[in-house]
N, C-alpha and C positions, 0 to 999 in steps of 0.2 A: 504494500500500500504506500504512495507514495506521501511524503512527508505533508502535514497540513489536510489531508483530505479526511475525511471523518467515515465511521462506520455505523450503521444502523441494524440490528437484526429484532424480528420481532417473531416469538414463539407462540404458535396459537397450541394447544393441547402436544406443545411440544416436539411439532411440524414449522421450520422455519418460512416463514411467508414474505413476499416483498413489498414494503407498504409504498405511496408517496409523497405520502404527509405523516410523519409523526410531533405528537406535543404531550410531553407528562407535565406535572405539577400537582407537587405536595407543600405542606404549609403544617408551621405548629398548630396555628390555631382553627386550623378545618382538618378533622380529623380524618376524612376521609381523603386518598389519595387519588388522582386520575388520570389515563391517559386513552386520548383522541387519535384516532388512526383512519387514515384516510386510504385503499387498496384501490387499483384501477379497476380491477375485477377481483371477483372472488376466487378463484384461482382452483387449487386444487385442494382446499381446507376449509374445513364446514365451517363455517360463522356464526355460532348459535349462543344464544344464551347460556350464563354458566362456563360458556369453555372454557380455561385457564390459559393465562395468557402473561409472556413477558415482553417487557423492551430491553435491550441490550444497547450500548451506546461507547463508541470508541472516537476519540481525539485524532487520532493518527498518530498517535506518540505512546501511545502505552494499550495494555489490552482492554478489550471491550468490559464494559461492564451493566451491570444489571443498574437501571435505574425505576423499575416499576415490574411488581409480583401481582394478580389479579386477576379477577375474571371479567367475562363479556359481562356486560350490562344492556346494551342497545345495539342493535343491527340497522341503518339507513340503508337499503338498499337504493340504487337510479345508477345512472351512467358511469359512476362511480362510489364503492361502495364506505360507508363509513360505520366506524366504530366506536363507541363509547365503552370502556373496561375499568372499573374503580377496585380499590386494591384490599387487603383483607379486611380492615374494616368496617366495610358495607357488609361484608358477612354476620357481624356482627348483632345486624337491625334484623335477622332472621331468630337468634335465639333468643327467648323467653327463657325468663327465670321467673320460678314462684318457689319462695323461702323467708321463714323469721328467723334474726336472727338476736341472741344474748349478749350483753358483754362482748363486744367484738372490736376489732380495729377491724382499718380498710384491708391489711394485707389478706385478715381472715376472711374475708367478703369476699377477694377477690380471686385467693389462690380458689375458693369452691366454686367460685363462678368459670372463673380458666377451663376447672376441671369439667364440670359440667356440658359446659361447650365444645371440650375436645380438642381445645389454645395446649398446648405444648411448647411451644416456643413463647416467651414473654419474661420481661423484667419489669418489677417492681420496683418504685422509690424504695432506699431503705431510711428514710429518717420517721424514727416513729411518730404515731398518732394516739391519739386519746383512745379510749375504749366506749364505744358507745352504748346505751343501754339498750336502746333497742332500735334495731335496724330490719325494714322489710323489701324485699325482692316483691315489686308488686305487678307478678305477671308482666313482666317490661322486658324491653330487647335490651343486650348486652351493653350496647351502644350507650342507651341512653343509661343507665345505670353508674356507666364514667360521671357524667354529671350530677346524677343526683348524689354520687359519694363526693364529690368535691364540694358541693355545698353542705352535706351532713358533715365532713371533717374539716371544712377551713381550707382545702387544697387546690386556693385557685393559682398558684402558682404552677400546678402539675401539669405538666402535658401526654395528649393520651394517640399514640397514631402505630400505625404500622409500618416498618422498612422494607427498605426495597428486595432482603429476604424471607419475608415474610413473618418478623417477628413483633409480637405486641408490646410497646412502652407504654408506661402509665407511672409517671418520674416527675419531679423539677427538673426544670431544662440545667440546673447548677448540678446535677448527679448523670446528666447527659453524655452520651460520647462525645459528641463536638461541643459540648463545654470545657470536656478534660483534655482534650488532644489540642495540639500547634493548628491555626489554621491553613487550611486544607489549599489552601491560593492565596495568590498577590497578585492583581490588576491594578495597572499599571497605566494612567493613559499616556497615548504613543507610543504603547505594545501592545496588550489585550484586553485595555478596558474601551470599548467601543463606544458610549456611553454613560454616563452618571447624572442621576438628579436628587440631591440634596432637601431632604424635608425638615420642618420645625416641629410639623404637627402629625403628618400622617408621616409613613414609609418611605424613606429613600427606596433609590432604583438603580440600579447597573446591569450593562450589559455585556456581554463578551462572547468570543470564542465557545464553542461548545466545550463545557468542562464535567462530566459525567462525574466527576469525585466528589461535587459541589452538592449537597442534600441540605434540606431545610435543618436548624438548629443548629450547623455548625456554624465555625468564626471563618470569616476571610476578610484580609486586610486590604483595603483599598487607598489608593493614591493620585488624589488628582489636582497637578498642578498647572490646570487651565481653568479650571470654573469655581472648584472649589476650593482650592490651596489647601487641603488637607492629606495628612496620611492615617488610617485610624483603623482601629479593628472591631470589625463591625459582626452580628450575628446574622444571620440570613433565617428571616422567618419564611418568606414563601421562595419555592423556585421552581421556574421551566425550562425545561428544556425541550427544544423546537428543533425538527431535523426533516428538511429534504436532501434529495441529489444534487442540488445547487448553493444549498445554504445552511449552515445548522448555528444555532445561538443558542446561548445560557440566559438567561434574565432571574433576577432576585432582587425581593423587596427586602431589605435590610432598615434595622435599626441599632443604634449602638447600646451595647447591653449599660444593667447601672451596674454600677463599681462599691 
């Protein structure tokens, strides 16, 4: 592959397929992830609801990587066919839970709800919680459950989503991977930062090279010494990543975490 070109691979049920539009995007604070696919035809791999489905995403510099784990959700069929696939969290809005529960913190709510559901893969915050007296599962999808324990325990700091291998958080973003690890990029402008816009109120924006390593909740450090004379390291709450044959970009709303 030659230097600078990019790679895109998308697995439907584990059939590699060729799309011509691909766009993922995940975010701390929507917990559910997605990714829009666009195929000229349907090709030789069934389309259907439920199928399992990956994106794979390469820079031209290093190997491809998994940026979105999922199922179908929506088939557009017409001249060209599209896809909507949201990622293990929507699975989530399927199971029901009915349970009371005693003297509980959230981990005890939650490792039996994991269980229940069939979650095997998943991390916990570990700083503990109070114990509550009485807590009820009231016939509700797993989903919404995240929120109603963060207002029974105080924990609206915690963020609750799934990675792009399909594993469940339900953490402060401070007990995060991309809070503990160096960040993951340096944009640059007049190398790879293509864009930047600077907010006081909402979400800055940058934009770049397609950079697949780049996930929501990590840090990347931005530098720009045309608009906004700053260099500073910033958190990446939402990010997309956009890929055809002629173009692929990164884009992320960032804010600078507190200190």
């Amino acid at each position: 592959m030659p230097i600078g070109a990019t790679e895109c691979r998308v697995l439907v049920d584990g059939v590699e397929t060729v799309p011509s539009h691909v766009r993922t995007t995940d975010a701390r604070t929507t917990p559910i992830g997605r990714a829009e696919i666009t195929f000229e035809r349907e090709g030789d791999v069934a389309l259907q609801d439920g199928a399992p489905l990956e994106v794979w995403l390469g820079d031209g510099l290093t190997a491809a990587q998994r940026v979105f784990k999922g199922r179908i959700r929506g088939v557009l069929e017409g001249d060209r066919v599209g896809v909507l696939a949201l990622d293990g969290m929507r699975d989530l809005r399927d199971v029901l839970l009915l349970q009371a529960f005693r003297n509980v913190d959230v981990h005890q709510v939650f490792q039996w709800a994991f269980e229940r559901a069939g979650v095997t893969a998943y991390t916990l915050g570990s700083a503990k919680t109070r114990r509550s007296h009485h807590f009820i599962c009231r016939n509700e999808p797993l989903l919404a459950l995240f929120e109603r324990a963060r207002a029974t325990w105080g924990l609206a700091s915690w963020d609750f989503y799934a990675d792009a291998d399909g594993e469940i958080w339900f953490l402060p973003w401070a007990e995060a991977p991309g809070a503990l690890a160096d960040p993951v990029a340096e944009l640059v402008s007049g190398e790879n930062l293509l864009d930047v816009q600077p907010r006081t109120i909402d979400l800055g924006t940058a934009e770049t090279f397609v950079l697949p390593a780049i996930h929501h909740s990590d840090l990347v450090i931005l530098e720009d010494t045309e608009t906004w004379g700053r260099r500073a390291t910033v958190r990446v709450e939402r990010v997309s990543h956009e890929w055809t044959k002629d173009r692929a970009r990164t884009r992320v709303e960032w804010a600078i975490p507190a200190t």
